[in-house]
C-alpha positions, 0 to 999 in steps of 0.5 A: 534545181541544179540542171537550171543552176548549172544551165544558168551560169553555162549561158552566163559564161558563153553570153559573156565570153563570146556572146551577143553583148560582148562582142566589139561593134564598129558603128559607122557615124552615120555624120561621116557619110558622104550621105544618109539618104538619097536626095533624088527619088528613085525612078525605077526598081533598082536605082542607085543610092551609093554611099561612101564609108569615111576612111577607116583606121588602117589598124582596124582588122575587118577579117575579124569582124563576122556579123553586119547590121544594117538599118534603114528606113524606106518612103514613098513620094510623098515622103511617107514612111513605108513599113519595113516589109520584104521586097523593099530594098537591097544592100550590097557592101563594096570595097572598091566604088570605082570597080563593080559595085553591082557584082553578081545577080545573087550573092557575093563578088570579088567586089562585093562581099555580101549582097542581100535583099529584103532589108527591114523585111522579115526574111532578112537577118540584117536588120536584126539585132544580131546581124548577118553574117558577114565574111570580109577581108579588108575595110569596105568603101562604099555600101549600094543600096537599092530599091526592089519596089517601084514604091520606095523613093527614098532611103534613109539609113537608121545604122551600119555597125559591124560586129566582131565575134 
């Protein structure tokens, strides 16, 4: 009984110090967007839907901030939602829009800190609770997100929130 007792309060301390419900989040009004969802459906696999970040308080320290969520939701012409599956839409985070919004086939760029697939999917941590991992050094501008299944027309964002830990 006190190995559970002990156990207990070492995941009350680590929870509680640094754990999933103390950290800092950073939730983007998604009102302050320059869009929330694309108005022309997409008309091949990767497609554009750029979106525009409000400018963000210039004592925000965004190297201290680990872990991004990322929610969305994706439909089809008809305007039907489409279950959250792998193979639907991507995201790629950006710090400057007027540069490379696109960086490299897989992975981060210069301009592009972090680019990932699968979004709502279950092989993508983005999505989740916890977020993924995220590796920043100054305040983002813009998000890119992109269709990966001809049948996806539509993109509507659900939630941007980066996570301090």
């Amino acid at each position: 009984m006190k190995k559970i007792i002990v156990f207990l309060a070492l995941f009350a301390v680590v929870m509680g110090g640094a754990g999933l419900f103390s950290q800092d989040r950073l939730t983007v009004d998604l009102n302050a967007l320059s869009a929330k969802r694309n108005t022309a459906a997409f008309t091949k696999n990767r497609d554009d839907f750029l979106v525009r970040f409000p400018a963000f308080p210039d004592n925000i320290n965004f190297s201290q901030y680990t872990r991004l969520i990322v929610r969305i939701k994706y439909f089809d012409a008809g305007n039907n939602e489409i279950s959250q599956d792998d193979g639907q839409a991507m995201a790629t985070l950006i710090y400057d829009p007027s540069g490379d919004i696109r960086g490299p086939e897989n992975g981060p760029g210069p301009n592009t800190p972090l680019k990932t697939f699968n979004i709502g999917g279950p092989s993508s941590s983005i999505s989740r609770d916890t977020g993924m991992v995220l590796r920043i050094n100054s305040a983002p501008a813009a998000i890119l997100f992109q269709n990966t299944s001809i049948n996806v027309k539509y993109i509507e964002i659900s939630e941007i929130t980066f996570i301090k830990r």
